[in-house]
C-alpha positions, 0 to 999 in steps of 0.5 A: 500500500503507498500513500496515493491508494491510502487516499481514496481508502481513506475516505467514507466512500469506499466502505461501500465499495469494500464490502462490495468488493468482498461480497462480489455485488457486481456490476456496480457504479461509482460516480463522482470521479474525474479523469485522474480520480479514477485512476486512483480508484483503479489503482485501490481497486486492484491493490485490495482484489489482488488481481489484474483489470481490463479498463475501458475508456471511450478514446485512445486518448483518455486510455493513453493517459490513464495508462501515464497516470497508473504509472504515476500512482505506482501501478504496472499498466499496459496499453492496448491500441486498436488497430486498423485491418489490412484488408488490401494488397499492400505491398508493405504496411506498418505492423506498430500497432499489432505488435503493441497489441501482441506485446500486451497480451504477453505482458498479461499472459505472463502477469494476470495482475497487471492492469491493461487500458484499451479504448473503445475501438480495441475492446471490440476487435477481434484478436488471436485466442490466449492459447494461440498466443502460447503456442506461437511463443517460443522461449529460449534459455542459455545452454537449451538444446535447438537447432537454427533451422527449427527456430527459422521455421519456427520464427517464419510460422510466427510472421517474421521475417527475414532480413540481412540485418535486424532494423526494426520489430518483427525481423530475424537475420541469421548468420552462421552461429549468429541468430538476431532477432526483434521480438515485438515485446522486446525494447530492443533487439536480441541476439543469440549465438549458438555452439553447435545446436546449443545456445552458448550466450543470449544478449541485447543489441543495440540497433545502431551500433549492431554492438551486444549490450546486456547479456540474459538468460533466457527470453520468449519470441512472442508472434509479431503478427495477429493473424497466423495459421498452423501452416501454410497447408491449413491455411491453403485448405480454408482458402481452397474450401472458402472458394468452393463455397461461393456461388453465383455472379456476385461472388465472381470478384471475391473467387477471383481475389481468393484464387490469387491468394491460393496461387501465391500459398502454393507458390511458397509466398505468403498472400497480401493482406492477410487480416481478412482471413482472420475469420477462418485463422481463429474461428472461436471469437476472441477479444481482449476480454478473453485474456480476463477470466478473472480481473476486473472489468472497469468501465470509464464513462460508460454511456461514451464507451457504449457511444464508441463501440456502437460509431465503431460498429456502424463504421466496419459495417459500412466499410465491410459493405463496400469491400463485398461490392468489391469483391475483396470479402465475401461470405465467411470473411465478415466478422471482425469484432463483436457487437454491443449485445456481446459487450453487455454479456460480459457486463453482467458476467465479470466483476464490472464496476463503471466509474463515471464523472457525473450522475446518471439515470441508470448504467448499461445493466442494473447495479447492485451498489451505487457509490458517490464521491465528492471530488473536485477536479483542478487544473494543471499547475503551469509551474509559477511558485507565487501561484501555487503557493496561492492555491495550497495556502488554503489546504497547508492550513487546513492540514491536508495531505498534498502531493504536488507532481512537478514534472522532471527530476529537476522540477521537483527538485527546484520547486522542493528547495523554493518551498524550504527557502520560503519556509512551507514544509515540504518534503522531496519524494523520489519514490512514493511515500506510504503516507503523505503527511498532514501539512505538507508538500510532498514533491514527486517527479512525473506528472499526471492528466489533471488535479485532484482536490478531495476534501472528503479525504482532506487530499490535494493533488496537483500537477505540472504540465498543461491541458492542451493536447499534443500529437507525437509523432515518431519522425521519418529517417527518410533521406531527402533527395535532390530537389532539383532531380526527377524521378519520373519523365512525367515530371518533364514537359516539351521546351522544358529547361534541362541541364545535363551534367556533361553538356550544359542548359538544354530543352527537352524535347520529348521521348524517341525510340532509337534503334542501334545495333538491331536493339530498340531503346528510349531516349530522352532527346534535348536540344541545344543552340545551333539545332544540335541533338543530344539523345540520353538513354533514359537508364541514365536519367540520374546525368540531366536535372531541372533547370531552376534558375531564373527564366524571365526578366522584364519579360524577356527570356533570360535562358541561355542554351548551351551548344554541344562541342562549344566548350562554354559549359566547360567555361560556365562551370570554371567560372562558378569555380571561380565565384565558389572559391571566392565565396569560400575565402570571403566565408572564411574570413568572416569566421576568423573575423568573428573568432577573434571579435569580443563578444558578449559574455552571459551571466549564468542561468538565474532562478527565472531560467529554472522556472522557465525550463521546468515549465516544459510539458515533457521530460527532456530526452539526455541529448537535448539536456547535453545540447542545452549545456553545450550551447549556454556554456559557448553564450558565456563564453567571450568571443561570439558562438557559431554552433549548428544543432543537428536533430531529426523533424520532432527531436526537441532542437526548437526547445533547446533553442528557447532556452537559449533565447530565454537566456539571452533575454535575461541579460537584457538583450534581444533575440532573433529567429531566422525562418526560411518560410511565413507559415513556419515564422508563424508557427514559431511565433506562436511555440514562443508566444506559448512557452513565454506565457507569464513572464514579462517578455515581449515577442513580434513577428516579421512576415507578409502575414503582417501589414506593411503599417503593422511591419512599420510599428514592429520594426520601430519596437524593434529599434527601440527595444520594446521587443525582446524576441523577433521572429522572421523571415528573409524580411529580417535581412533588410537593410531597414531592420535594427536592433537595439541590442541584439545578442543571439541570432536563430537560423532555423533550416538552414538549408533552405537559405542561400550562402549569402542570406545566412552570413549578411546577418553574420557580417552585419553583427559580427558579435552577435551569438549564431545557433543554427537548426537543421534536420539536414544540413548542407554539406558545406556547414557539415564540411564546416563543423567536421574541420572545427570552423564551427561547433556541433551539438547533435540530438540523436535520441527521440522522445519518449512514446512517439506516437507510430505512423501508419504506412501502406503501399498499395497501388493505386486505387481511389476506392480505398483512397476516399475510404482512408480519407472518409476515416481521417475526416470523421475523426476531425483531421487533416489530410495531405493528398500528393499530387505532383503534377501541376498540370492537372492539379485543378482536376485532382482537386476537384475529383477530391471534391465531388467525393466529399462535398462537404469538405474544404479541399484546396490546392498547393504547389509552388507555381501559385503566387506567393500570398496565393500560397501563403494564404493557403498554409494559414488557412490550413494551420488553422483548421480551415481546410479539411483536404489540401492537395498539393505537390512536394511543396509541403516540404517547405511549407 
């Protein structure tokens, strides 16, 4: 027992609920919980049962959060995602969310007391039975006796798959002696070497690196996909039996879909889209349920978990529909959850309590016993002392018991000394304590969904953090290609501008086929100056990329083609060169200038800059508070800095960066943001409008979002000294922009810059601090860095629980295109729709619209004048626009 379960125990409530419990009068309800409430009821619940809990909440969300909270109060809770069912050909898919749904069955599995949280969705969805879940996991131990063979066949039958070198959950790869292997359950990779056909050493492995870190004893390889067969002949004999049973014309379609599948099993290869065949892989209806003979069964806010399961239900009955109009199932391939009669069942047969908020009329099935509480939900403590010390005055005097959740680590530890500095009673918990006493607050790090005042138990609970939402999202590694190259000659139109790396600045002139030596081939053809041809074998598409300088000035045609065996583009490249090398020297010159300038020396951090970084909603990840220390130690250093801040898109750099800023503004000076687009200075300006909230800092954007009166007044605040932050675009390097005292300058995706944009500011305010951000920087900085002209800090680790992304690659194939997008804007999202042909853009767009009529669909790409486009990404940061379909522009956006 720790004292968070001694809250709710306390109280006069839960004598009610223990005799309910020990005289097992279920269903009952209890009403009066708020969200964090309840999770504390939860964590009671199991402690005096002894036994696990299925909780149900209405969302992925509030299951997420509940599953946070659980950890918070001390108890072992798994989440269970719903997933969406792969009933398509695709060619690759992401499996995330089946793999977190296989590593939570295991967990509970292995532990029937842990609690599992699911929302609505996942509680319907069919899943494999516990005894297939047993079977298909296969434990292994130092010294057990097995061949590699047997573990491959077995691994395969498990849905695994091989590959030359484990990148990622669900993959093996054997070499020799050598066996690695990423089970779904696992945090990081396995590997195993044998001795002969025994397991000499078992060991983690770092994905990286490919290095062993920690060596075990034994581990079990848990199946990483849900839908598995026997084998591939009982799997190939339902299908055969499935075919046979279809009749008559409707089922054409279908016969012909299962046919393919049948020929690809007797090929040796496994069929696409294998979910749809869950029906007859498990023909006992099984759900998460079932994995709960015996817990608890919690159900949170039951009208709204009733409300989802029946939306869920209506939305898979309209999509099964239409994928029988299509043929991709039929008879027998037609039920995939269960339905809410099902649900009540299990209700009125487990030990179900329903725990809500508010007062109802009556719950899903008559209760036996119905507990009120009187509990008062608080909000989130934003991280000012002077505040919170005005909310717990009250409840210090009245001897409550309070516990105050501070964020991180360092949080609690700085707001623990600012209560024994101003005289509170107040104790530091790094492990939570059996009791909180009377009068005193009890500082824990970690943060839970909401506050809790509780005056039947004389309990406080506050929170650091805030209640807006935010959406993780796990960053895509994906290298960028040149965006002058072209992958397709779709991409190219007749008089099209080209440069071929050999030959210079031509015009596309079309596709021909050319036949040399009896062999037909395509050829790119371009023409040059003096009517010459030069053919390309279209092979060799990586020697000709697009032409991106300027075409036209004053209306005339600027372009100058080159002629074949001239030598002028052989001049042209000796010129640029030329003009290269000499920017270099010019670039070198600035940096040794500004190595030997005095610049200014910061302070050290003061209490503010405490404050201030405690209030950040997430627990920093090593690397970002690596890069921290690394970019104040340079600002307090005399002669200016000039360091590049490497992270991947979602990594933290624009955190690092503002308490950069921040402490730049606690000296008195100003700081700057260079941003390479007016969405982007937008979005920024809006990141620190929010994390500057409550403190006296002034903060102004300089963009063509702003009116030329309103640029005006910004630049004469500027000036002055009225504003301690500027965020902007190329704007900010106009020759009227001046600061009074600026001492740190932000370039952020320095990529997109030019040479000369980014060092004009450099030479203008030769000692001024630089800190430039990029997720992919250009050679010439990285070149930079290596040889020591500049410093590097680089943030390699991602954040906590990024949310995964759900990838699938099918052909194409507008009935399942307008499905997934029906399914994005029913949920209330956004949806990119990639369209990279300008020439028929407008058409796309308004199929997109006779689709949905109801939604807002606009176009994006980069011919579209400048406001035009501006306009657009406003619009669509605000919500306005349900459906944008654009080219690849949006990697500037």
């Amino acid at each position: 027992m720790n004292a968070f379960t001694n809250i709710i125990k306390n109280g006069p409530e839960y004598e009610n609920i223990a005799h309910a419990l020990k005289m097992s009068r279920f269903p009952f309800g209890v009403l009066g919980m708020p969200p964090a409430t309840k999770q504390l009821l939860i964590h009671a619940l199991c402690e005096d049962t002894g036994h696990g809990a299925l909780v149900v909440w209405p969302d992925e969300a509030a299951a997420q959060k509940c599953r946070d909270d659980l950890a918070s109060f001390g108890t072992q809770a798994v989440y269970y995602p719903a997933r969406d069912f792969n009933f398509f050909g695709a060619e690759a898919s992401s499996r995330e969310y089946e793999q977190m749904r296989i590593a939570a069955l295991t967990a509970v599995l292995n532990d029937p007391d842990l609690v599992l949280v699911c929302s609505a969705e996942a509680l319907i969805q069919r899943t494999m039975p516990p005894a297939s879940l047993k079977n298909r996991t296969l434990p292994l131990k130092s010294g057990m006796t097995i061949t590699t063979n047997e573990i491959r066949s077995r691994l395969i039958g498990a849905g695994y798959s091989a590959a030359d070198m484990v990148e990622g959950p669900g993959q093996f790869s054997l070499r020799g002696g050598i066996l690695d292997i990423f089970p779904p359950s696992s945090e990081s990779p396995v590997r195993i070497e044998f001795w002969g056909d025994e397991i000499d050493t078992i060991s983690y492995f770092d994905v990286l690196s490919q290095r062993r870190t920690d060596t075990i004893d034994h581990i079990s390889l848990t199946p990483c996909t849900e839908v598995l067969f026997d084998s591939a002949e009982s799997m190939l004999q339902a299908l055969r039996e499935l075919e046979k049973g279809l009749r008559g014309k409707s089922a054409a379609a279908a016969k012909e879909n299962i046919k393919k599948d049948i020929d690809q099993l007797e090929a040796g290869l496994t069929p696409q889209g294998a979910d749809k065949y869950l029906p007859l892989a498990y023909p006992q209806t099984t759900t998460v349920i079932d994995y709960f003979p015996d817990g608890l069964f919690l159900i949170c806010e039951s009208s709204a978990v009733k409300e989802r399961i029946l939306s869920a239900d209506k939305q898979m009955n309209e999509e099964l529909k239409q994928l029988f109009t299509e043929g991709i199932l039929c008879r027998g391939l037609d039920n995939y959850t269960i339905d809410f009669s099902k649900v009540l069942l299990a209700y009125e047969r487990k030990q179900t309590v329903y725990i809500d908020n508010f007062t109802r009329g009556s719950f899903d099935t008559p209760t036996k016993v119905l507990v009120n509480y009187s509990i008062n939900q608080i909000s989130r403590w934003d991280g000012s002392y002077k505040i919170l010390m005005e909310d717990l005055s009250p409840a210090i005097r009245n001897r409550y018991a309070i516990a105050v959740f501070a964020g991180t680590e360092k949080g609690a530890e700085g707001l623990f000394e600012e209560c024994t500095e101003d005289g509170v009673s107040a104790i530091l918990c790094k492990e939570l304590p059996k009791l909180f006493p009377p009068g005193t607050v009890c500082v824990l790090p970690g943060t839970i969904s909401g506050g809790v005042e509780y005056p039947g138990g004389k309990t406080m609970i506050v929170s650091y953090g805030r209640d807006a939402s935010h959406s993780h999202k796990r960053a895509s590694k994906t290298k960028k290609r040149d965006p002058n190259a072209f992958n397709s000659l779709e991409e190219l139109n007749k008089g099209d501008y080209v440069v071929h790396s050999a030959y210079g600045i031509g015009v596309f002139d079309g596709i021909e086929k050319v036949q040399m030596e009896g062999v037909t081939k395509d050829y790119i053809k371009i023409r040059y100056a003096k009517g010459d041809i030069l053919y390309v074998p279209v092979t060799k598409l990586e020697l000709v990329s697009k032409y991106v300088g300027p075409h036209e000035e004053d209306g005339k045609r600027t372009v100058k083609v080159n002629r074949l065996g001239s030598g002028d583009w052989e001049k042209t490249k000796t010129r640029v060169r030329g003009a290269v090398k000499d920017i270099a020297e010019h670039l070198l010159k600035i940096y040794a200038e500004r190595q030997a300038a005095p610049g200014y020396a910061f302070s050290p951090d003061i209490d503010m800059q405490s404050d201030f970084e405690r209030r950040f909603p997430y627990d920093e990840t090593d690397d970002q508070l690596r890069c921290v220390d690394e970019i104040k130690n340079d600002m307090q250093k005399s002669c200016p800095m000039d360091r590049l801040l490497c992270g991947d898109v979602g990594f933290g750099k624009t955190e690092v960066a503002l308490r950069a800023v921040f402490k730049c503004i606690c000296d008195g000076k100003q700081a700057a943001i260079l941003v390479p687009t007016t969405i982007l200075a937008l979005q920024h300006y809006r990141t620190v409008m929010q994390r500057m909230e409550g403190f006296p800092i002034e903060a102004d954007m300089l963009s063509r979002f702003r009116s030329p009166k309103q640029q005006k007044e910004t630049l004469k605040k500027v000036k002055a000294g009225a504003v301690d932050i500027l965020v902007g675009t190329h704007r900010m390097i106009s020759k009227d922009v001046a600061f009074r005292d600026l001492g740190l300058l932000i370039v952020d995706e320095e990529q997109r810059f030019g040479v000369e944009q980014k060092e004009k500011l450099k030479e203008k305010f030769p000692n001024v601090d630089v800190l430039t951000l990029s997720a992919t920087p250009i050679p010439r900085t990285l070149n930079f860095a290596m040889m020591g002209i500049r410093d590097l800090s680089v943030i390699e680790e991602a954040p906590m629980d990024r949310y995964p992304v759900q990838t699938y690659v099918i052909e194409q194939d507008m009935g399942l295109i307008a499905q997934a997008i029906e399914k994005e804007l029913r949920r209330g999202g956004q949806v990119y729709y990639l369209h990279n042909r300008v020439s028929d853009i407008q058409e796309k767009a308004a199929e997109l619209q006779e689709l949905f009529p109801d939604a807002v669909v606009c176009i994006g790409h980069g011919k579209m004048k400048e406001d035009e486009l501006s306009d657009v990404w406003k619009r669509l940061l605000e919500g306005e626009i349900q459906i944008l379909v654009c080219t690849t522009i949006i990697e500037t956006g």
